[in-house]
N, C-alpha and C positions, 0 to 999 in steps of 0.2 A: 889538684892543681890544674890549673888553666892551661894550654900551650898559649907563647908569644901571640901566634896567627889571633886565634881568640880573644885575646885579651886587647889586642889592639883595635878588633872590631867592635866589640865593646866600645871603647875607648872610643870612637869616632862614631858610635851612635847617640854616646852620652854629650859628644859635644854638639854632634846636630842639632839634638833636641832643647839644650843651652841655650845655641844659637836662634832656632826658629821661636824659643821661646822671648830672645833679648829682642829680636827686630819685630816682635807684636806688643812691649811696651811700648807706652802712648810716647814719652822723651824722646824714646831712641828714635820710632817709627816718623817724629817728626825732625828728624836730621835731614836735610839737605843730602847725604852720599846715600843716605839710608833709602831714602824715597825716592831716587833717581833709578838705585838697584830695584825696589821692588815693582815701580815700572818698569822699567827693564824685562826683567823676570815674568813681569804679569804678559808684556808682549810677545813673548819667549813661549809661555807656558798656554796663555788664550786659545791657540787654533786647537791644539793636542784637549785643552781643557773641553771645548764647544764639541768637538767631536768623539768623545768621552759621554758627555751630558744629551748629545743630540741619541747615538748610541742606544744607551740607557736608557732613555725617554720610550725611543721606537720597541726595544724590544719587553719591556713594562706596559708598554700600551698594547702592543701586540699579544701580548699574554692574554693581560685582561680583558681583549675582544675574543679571544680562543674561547676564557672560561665565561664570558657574557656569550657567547655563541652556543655553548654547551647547556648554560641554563635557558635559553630560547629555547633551545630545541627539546630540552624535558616539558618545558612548560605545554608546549606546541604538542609533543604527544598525550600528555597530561588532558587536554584541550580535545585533541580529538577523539579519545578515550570519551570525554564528558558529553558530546557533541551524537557522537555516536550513539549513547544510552540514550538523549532527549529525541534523539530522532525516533528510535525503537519505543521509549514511548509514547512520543504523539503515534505513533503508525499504529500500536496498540488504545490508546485513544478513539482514533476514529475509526478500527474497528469496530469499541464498543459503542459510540456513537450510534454508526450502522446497525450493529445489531438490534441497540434501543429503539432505533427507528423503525426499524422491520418488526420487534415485535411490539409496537405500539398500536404500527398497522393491521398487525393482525389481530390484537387485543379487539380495533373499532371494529374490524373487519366480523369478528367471529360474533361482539356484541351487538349490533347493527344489521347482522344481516338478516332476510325474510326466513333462513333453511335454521338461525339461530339455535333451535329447539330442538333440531336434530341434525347437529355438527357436532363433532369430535377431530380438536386436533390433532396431529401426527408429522414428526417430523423423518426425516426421508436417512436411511442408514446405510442405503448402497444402490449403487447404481449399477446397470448389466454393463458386464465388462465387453460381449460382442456387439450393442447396440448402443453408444455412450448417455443421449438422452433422450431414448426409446422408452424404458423401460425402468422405474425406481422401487423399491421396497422399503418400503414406511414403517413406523412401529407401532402399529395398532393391527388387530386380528380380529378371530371369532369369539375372544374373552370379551371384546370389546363393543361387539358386535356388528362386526365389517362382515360383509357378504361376497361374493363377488358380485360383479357389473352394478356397482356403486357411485355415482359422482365424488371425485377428488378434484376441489378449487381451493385457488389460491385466493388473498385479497387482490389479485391484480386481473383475477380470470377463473377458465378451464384450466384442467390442469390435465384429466384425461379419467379414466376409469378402473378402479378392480378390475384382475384378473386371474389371480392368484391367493386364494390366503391361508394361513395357517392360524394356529391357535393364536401366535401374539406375532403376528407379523403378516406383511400383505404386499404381494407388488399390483404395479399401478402401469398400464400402459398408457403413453402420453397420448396427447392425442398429434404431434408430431411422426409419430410412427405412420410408416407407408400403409400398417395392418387397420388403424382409426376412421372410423367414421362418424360424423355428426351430423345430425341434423341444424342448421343452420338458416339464419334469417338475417335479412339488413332491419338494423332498428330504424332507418330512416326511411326506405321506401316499402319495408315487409315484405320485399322478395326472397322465398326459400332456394335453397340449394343445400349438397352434402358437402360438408365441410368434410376434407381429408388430408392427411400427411403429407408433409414433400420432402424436399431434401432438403438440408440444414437450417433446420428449427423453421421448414417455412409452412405451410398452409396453401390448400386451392380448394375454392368452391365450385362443384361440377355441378350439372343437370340447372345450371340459371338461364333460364328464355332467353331468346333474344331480346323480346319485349323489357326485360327486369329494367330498373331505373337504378343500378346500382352504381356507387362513383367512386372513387379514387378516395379516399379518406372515408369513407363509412363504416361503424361499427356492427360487426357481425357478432350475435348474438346465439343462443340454443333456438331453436324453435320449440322444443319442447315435441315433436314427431318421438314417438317410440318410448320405451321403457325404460330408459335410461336415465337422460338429463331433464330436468325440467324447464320451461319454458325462459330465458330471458337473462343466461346463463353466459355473463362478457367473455367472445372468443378470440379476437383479433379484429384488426384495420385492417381495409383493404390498398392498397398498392399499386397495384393493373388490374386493370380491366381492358379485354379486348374481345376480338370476333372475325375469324378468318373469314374470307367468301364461302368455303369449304365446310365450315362449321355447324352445325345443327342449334350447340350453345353455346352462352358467351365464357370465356374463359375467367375467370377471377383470381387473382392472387391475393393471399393475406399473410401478413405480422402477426403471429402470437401478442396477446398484448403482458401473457407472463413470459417471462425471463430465464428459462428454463435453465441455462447455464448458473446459474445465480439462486437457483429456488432451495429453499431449505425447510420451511415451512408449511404443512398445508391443510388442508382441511375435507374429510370425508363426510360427505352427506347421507344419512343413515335412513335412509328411504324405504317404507313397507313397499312389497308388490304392488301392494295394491294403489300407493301415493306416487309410484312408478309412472314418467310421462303426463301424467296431469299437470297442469298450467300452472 
């Protein structure tokens, strides 16, 4: 059984619903009392209705900028996840570029050259840890038949000499080291001097006359003097040239024209005794 209270609530939901349904027939809805109330009511009901609807609107749209904000921002690391990989690999890309190029050069370099016939490549496996680019050991030996006091060049130059070797393995003093010495020539005016070590990766040529015609941008070559290197062997560009009052000879500085930090490649010249220093 229902209580009173109940049943009367009822009772006045079922008439509302009557009613809103009798003032939405088209007859009634065109009564003159009828439409006066539900203007009324509409004026009544509009501000509460518009700010209801205004409301509603702001915070539906406000959502769905939260959850379009939240899919940007997957997308955006999505994106730079991708961005990232493409970078990692062009930088692996030209990489191998690099490397293709390098061994390309060596390809013409080792095809091409006059020592051709007796060159063996060797690439460089460790560097001396108390002299950083003094001193490298390459992977070629006495199987191979590395010697010591051997010509070691690059395609871009000297590179320096045996001085160590093992059965399959050999270090290589540059000629950067303060301990190197070379015999050296200008290709363009054929003045000698010894080419020697300096301090970071540099080169000086000592014992050059005053007389020499050496300049500022000239390539210094082997001379081919001694047992060593043979003649004509690219060493470095010159840089300064000067001559104190004080001085007996003129001072030269040279560029490496190999790239010693960079060198990975290189190539041992497998020279008899007796082809040793000959032109």
């Amino acid at each position: 059984m229902y209580h009173p209270r109940q049943r009367r609530r009822y009772i006045w939901i079922v008439l509302l619903l009557l009613g809103l349904i009798l003032l939405n027939l088209p007859f009634v809805r065109r009564m003159p009392p009828i439409k006066f109330t539900r203007k009324l009511l509409l004026t009544i009901v509009y501000p509460f209705q518009y700010s209801l609807t205004t409301a509603t609107s702001w915070t539906v749209g406000t959502f769905k900028t939260i959850i379009h904000l939240r899919r940007v921002a997957k997308e955006n690391a999505v994106l730079k996840i991708k961005l990232a990989e493409l970078l990692a690999k062009e930088k692996m890309y030209e990489a191998l570029e690099e490397e293709n190029t390098r061994l390309r050069k060596s390809l013409e370099f080792r095809t091409g050259s006059s020592y051709s016939s007796r060159m063996i490549g060797a690439r460089i496996v460790a560097r001396s840890p108390s002299n950083w680019f003094e001193v490298i050991e390459i992977n070629r030996g006495k199987r191979d038949g590395v010697t010591e006091d051997m010509a070691v060049v690059s395609q871009d130059g000297l590179v320096g000499r045996t001085i160590e070797v093992a059965r399959t393995s050999s270090k290589v003093l540059l000629i950067t080291d303060p301990g190197s010495s070379v015999g050296g020539q200008s290709l363009t005016s054929r003045d000698l001097g010894i080419v020697v070590g300096g301090a970071m990766e540099s080169l000086r040529m000592n014992f050059v006359v005053p007389a020499a015609k050496i300049d500022v941008g000239d390539i210094i070559v082997t001379s081919g003097i001694g047992r060593i290197f043979s003649k004509g062997i690219p060493i470095g560009r010159v840089t300064k040239v000067y001559m104190r009052d004080y001085d007996i000879f003129k001072h030269v500085e040279i560029e490496p024209l190999v790239n010693f930090s960079k060198l990975e490649h290189i190539f041992v010249i497998l020279t008899s005794p007796a082809l040793r220093g000959r032109p």
